[in-house]
Backbone as a ProteinNet text record, in pm:
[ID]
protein_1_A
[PRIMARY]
XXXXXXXXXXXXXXXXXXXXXXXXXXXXXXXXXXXXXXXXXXXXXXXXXXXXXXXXXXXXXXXXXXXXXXXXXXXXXXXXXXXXXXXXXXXXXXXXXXXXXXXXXXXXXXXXXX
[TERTIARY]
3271	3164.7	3040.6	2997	2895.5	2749.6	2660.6	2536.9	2427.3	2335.1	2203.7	2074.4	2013.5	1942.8	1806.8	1685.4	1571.6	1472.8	1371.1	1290.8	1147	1066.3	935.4	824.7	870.4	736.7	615.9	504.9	442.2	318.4	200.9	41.6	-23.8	-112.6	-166.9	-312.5	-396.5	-543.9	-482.4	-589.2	-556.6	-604.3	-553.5	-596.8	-497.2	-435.4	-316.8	-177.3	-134.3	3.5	125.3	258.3	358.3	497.2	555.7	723.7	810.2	925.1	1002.5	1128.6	1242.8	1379.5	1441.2	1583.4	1660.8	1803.5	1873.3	1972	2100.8	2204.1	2327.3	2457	2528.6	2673.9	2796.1	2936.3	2995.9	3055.7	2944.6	3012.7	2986.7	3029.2	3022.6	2870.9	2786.7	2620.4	2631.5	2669.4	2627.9	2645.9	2744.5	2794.7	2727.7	2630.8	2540	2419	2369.2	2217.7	2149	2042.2	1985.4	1804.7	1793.5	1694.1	1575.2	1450.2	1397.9	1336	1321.7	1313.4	1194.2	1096.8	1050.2	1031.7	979.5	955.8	811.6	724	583.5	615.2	534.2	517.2	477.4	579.5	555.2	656.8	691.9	702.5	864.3	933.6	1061.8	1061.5	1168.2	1243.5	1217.7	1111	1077.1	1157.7	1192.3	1226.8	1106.7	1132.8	1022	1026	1160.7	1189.2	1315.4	1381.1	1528.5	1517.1	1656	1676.4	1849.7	1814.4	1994.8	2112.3	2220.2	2320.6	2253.3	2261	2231.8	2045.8	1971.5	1831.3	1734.7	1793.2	1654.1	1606.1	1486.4	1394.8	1336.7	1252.6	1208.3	1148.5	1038.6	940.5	856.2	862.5	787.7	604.2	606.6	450.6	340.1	350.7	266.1	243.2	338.4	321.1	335.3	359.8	357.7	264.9	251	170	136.1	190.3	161	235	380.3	512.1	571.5	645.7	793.5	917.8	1003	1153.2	1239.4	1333	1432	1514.4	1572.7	1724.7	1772.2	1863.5	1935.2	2030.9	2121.3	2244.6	2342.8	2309.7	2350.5	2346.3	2241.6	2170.1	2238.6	2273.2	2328.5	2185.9	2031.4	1941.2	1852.7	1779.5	1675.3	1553.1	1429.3	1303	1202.9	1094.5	1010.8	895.6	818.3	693.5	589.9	477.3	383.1	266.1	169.3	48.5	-19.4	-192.5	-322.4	-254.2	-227	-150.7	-253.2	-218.5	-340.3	-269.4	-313.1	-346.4	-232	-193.2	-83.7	83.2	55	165.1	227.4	181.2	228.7	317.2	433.9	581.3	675.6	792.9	894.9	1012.5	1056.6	1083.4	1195.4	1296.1	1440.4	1493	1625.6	1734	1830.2	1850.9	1973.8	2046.8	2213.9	2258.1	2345.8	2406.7	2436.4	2531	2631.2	2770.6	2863	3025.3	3031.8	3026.7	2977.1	2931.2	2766.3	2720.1	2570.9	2588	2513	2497.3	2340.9	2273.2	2147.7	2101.6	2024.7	1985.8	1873.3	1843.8	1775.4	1668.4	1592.2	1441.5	1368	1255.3	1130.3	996	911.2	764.8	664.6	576.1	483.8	356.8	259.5	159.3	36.8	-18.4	-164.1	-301.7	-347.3	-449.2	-564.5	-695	-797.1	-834.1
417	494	405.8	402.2	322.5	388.9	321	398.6	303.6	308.8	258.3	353.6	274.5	342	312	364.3	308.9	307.4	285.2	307.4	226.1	284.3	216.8	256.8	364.2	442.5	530.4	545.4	634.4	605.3	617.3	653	559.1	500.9	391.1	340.5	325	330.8	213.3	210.3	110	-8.1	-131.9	-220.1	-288.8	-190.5	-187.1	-294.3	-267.8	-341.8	-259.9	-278.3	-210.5	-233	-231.7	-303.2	-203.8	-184.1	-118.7	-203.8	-111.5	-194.4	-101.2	-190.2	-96.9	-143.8	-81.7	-124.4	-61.9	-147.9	-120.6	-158.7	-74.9	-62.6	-20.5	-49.1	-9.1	-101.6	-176.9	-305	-420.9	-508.4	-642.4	-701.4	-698	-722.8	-826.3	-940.9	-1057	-1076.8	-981.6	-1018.7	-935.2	-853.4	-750.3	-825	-794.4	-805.1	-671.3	-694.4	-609.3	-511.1	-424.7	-365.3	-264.5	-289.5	-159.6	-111.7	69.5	114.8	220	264.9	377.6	466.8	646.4	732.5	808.9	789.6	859.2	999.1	1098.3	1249.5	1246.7	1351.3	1337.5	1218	1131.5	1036.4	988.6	898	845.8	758.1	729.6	630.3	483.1	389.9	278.7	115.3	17.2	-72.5	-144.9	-181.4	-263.2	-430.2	-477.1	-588	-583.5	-719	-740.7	-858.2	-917	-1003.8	-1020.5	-1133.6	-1130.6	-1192.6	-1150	-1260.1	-1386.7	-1447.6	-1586.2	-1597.4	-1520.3	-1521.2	-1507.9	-1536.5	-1502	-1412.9	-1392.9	-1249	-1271.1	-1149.2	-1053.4	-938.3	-912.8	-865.2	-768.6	-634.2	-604.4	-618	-661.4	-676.6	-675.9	-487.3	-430.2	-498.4	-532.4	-556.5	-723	-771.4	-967.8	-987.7	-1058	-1144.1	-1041.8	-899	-827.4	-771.4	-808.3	-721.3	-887.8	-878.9	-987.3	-911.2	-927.3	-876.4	-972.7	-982.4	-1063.5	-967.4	-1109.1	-1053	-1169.2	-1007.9	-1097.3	-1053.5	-1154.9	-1110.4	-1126.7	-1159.2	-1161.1	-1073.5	-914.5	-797.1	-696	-717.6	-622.1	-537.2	-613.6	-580.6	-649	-548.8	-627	-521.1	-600.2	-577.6	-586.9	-512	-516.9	-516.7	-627	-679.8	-582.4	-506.9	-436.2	-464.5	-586.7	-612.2	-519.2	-530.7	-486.3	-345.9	-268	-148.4	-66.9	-9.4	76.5	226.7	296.3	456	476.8	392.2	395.8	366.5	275.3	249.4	371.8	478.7	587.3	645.1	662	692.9	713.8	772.2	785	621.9	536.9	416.1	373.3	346.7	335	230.4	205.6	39.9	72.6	49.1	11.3	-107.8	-91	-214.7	-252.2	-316.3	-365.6	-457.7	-390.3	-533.7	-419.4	-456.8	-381.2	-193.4	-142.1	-11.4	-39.8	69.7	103.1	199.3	123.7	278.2	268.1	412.7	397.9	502.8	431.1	517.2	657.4	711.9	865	819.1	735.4	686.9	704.2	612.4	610.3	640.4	770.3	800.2	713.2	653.3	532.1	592.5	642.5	723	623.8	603.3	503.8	582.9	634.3	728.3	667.3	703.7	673.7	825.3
-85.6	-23	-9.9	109.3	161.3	113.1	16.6	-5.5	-22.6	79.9	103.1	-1.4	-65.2	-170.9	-127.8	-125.4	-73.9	-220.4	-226.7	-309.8	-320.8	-365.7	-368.8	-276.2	-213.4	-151.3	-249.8	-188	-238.1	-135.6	-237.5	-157.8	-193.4	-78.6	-127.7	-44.1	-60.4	18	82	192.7	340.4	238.4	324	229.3	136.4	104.9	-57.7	26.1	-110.8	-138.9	-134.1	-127.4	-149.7	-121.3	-229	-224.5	-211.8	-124.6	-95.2	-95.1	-240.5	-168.6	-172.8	-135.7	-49.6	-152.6	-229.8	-299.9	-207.2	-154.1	-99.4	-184.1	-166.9	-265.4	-106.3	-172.2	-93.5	-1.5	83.4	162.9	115.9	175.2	152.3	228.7	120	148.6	245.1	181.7	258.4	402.6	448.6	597.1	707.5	608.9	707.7	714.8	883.9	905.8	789.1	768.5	740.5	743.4	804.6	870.2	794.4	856.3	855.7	906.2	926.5	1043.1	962.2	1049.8	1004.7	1109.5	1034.7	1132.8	1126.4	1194.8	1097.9	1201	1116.1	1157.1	1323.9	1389.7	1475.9	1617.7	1566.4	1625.7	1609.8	1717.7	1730.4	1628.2	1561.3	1432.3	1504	1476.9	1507.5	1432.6	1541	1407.6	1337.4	1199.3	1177	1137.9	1098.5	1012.8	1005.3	1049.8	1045.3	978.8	870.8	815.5	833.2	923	936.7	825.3	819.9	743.4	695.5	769.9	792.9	698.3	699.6	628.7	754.1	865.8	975.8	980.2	990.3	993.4	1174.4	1169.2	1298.1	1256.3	1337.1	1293.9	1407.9	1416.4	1519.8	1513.5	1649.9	1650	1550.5	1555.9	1467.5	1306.7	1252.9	1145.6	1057.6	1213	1186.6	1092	1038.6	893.1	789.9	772	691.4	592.1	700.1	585.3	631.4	523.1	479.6	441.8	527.3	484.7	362.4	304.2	216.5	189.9	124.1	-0.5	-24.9	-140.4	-262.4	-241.5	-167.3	-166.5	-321.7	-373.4	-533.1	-618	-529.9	-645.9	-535.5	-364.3	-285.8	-273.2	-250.4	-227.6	-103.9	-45.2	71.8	19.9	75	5	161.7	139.5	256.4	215.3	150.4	101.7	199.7	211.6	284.4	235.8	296.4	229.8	343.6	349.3	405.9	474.2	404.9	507.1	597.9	653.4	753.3	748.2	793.5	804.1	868	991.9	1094.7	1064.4	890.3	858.4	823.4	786.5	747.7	824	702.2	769.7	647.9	677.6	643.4	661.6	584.3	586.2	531.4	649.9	652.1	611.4	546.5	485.7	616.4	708.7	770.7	742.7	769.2	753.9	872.3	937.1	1046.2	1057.7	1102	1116.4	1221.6	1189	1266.8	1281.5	1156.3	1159.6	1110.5	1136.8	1087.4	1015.1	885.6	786.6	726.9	769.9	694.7	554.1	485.6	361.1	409.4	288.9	361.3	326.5	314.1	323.9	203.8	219.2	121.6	134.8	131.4	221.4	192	283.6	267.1	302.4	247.8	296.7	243.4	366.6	384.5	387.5	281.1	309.9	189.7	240.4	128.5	57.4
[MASK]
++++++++++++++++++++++++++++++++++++++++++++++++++++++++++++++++++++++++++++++++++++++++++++++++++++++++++++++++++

């Protein structure tokens, strides 16, 4: 049974810090890209940060020089570093994994408020 685990959300003034991982069981870690996606209130499920097999990352716009994706493929973990957050980061914040099925975890809430 395939299970994407998220963790490390909560509340945090603009400005702040915040680590989110994503623990996966079930498949074979290493051979998956691996993603994250969020959804804030209101709004369509956005991507935010891909880290492929291989270690390449990608990064949407919004959040270049602020978040860092990784992993350990040794722990069957990926991590999404979130420095200077803003008001806008606020969302609901997805582990997808990616090969030839997609399986995603049920998320971690990231709320940017002062």
């Amino acid at each position: 049974q395939v299970q994407l685990v998220e963790s490390g959300g909560g509340l945090v003034q603009p400005g702040g810090s915040l680590r989110l991982s994503c623990a996966a069981s079930g498949i074979i870690f290493s051979i998956y890209h691996m993603g994250w996606y969020r959804q804030a209130p209101g709004k369509q499920r956005e991507w935010v940060a891909v880290i492929s097999s291989g270690g390449s990352t990608n990064y949407v716009d919004s959040v270049k020089g602020r978040f860092t994706i990784s992993r350990d493929n040794a722990k069957n973990m990926v991590y999404l570093e979130m420095n200077s957050l803003k008001p806008e980061d606020t969302a609901v914040y997805y582990c997808n994994a990616i090969s030839q099925k997609t399986y995603w975890g049920q998320g971690t809430r990231v709320t940017v408020s002062s």
